[in-house]
LOGUKE-652004 format. One line per 4 residues: number of its first residue (from 1); for each residue x, y, z of N, C-alpha, C. Coordinates in Angstrom, 2 decimals, padded with zeros to 5 digits. Layout:
% residues N
NUM	X Y Z X Y Z X Y Z | ...
This chain:
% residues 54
1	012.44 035.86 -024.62 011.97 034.52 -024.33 013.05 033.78 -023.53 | 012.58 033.38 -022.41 013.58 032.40 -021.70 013.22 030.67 -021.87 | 014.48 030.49 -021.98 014.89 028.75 -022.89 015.56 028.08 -021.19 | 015.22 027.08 -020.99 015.40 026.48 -019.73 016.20 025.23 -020.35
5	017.39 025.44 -019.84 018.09 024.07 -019.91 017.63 022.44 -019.41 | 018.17 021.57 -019.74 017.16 020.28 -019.22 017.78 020.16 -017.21 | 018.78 020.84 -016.77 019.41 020.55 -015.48 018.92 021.70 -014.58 | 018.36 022.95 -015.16 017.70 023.87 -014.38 016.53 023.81 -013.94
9	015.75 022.79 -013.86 013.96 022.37 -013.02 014.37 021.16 -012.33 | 014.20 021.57 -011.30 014.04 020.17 -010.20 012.78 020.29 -009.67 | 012.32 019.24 -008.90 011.14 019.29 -008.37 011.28 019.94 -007.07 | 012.78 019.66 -006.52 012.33 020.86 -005.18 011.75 020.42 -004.19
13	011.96 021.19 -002.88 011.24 020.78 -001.39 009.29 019.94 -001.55 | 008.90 020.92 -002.46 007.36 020.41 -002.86 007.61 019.06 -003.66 | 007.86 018.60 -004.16 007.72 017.53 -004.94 008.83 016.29 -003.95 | 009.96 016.30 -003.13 010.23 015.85 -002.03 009.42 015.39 -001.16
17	008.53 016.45 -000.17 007.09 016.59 000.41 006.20 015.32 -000.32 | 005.81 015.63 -001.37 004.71 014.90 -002.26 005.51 013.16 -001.90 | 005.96 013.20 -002.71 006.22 011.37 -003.01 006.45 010.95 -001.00 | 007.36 012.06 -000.24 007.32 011.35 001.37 006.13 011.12 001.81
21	005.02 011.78 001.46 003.91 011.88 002.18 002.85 010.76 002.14 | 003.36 010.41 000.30 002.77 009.05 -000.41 003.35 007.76 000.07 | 004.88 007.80 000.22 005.19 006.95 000.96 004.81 006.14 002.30 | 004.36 007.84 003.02 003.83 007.10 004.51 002.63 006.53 004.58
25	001.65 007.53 003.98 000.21 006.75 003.72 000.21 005.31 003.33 | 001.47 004.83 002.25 001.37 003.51 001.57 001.47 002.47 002.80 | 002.64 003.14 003.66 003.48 002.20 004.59 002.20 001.94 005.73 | 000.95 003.25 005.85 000.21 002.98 006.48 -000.89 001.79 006.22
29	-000.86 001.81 005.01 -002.48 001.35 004.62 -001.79 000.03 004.21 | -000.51 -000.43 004.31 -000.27 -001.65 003.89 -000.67 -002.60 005.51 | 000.27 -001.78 006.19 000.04 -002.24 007.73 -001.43 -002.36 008.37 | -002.29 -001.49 008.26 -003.58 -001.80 007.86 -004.08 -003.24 007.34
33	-003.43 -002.86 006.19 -004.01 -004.46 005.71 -003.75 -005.38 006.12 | -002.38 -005.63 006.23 -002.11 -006.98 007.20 -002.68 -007.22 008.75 | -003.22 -006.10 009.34 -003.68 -006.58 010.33 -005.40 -006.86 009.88 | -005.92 -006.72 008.92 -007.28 -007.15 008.73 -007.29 -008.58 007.90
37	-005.69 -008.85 007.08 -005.92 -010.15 006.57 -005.86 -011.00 007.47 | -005.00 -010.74 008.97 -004.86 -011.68 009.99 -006.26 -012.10 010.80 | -007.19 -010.91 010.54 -008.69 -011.47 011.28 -009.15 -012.65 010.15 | -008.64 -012.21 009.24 -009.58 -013.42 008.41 -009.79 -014.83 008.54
41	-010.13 -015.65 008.59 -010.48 -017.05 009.43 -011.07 -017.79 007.76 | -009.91 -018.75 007.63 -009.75 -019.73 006.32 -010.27 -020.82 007.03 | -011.66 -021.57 006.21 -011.87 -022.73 006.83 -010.67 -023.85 006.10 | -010.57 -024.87 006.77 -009.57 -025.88 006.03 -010.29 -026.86 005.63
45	-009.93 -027.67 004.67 -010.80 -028.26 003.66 -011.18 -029.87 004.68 | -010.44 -029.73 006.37 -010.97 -030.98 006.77 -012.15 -030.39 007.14 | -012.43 -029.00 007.50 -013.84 -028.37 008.54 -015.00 -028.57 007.39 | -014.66 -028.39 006.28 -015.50 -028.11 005.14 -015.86 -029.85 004.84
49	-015.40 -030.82 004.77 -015.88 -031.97 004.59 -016.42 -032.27 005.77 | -016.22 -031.97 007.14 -017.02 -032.56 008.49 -018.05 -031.52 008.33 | -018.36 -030.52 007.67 -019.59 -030.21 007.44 -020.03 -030.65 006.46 | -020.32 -031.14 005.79 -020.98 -031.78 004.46 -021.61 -033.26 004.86
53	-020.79 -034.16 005.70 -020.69 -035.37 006.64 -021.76 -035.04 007.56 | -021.95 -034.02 007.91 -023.17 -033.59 008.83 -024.47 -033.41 008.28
């Protein structure tokens, strides 16, 4: 039976890979988002009373 010390398992090139890969997607889909919160169009609460006035 082999007994594995707690300093002999690393995660290694694959598990390196993994979390970089997660990283970029994140860095993607954040940038993403900020360019779709910038389409968003906030009425301001003077547009919203000159419509009601109407």
């Amino acid at each position: 039976m082999t007994t594995l010390v707690a300093g002999d398992v690393s995660p290694g090139l694959l598990g390196f890979v993994v979390v970089a890969l997660i990283g970029v997607a994140l860095y993607i889909l954040i940038k993403s988002m900020n360019k779709q919160m910038t389409k968003i169009q906030v009425p301001r609460a003077a547009d919203i009373d000159d419509k009601k006035a109407e």
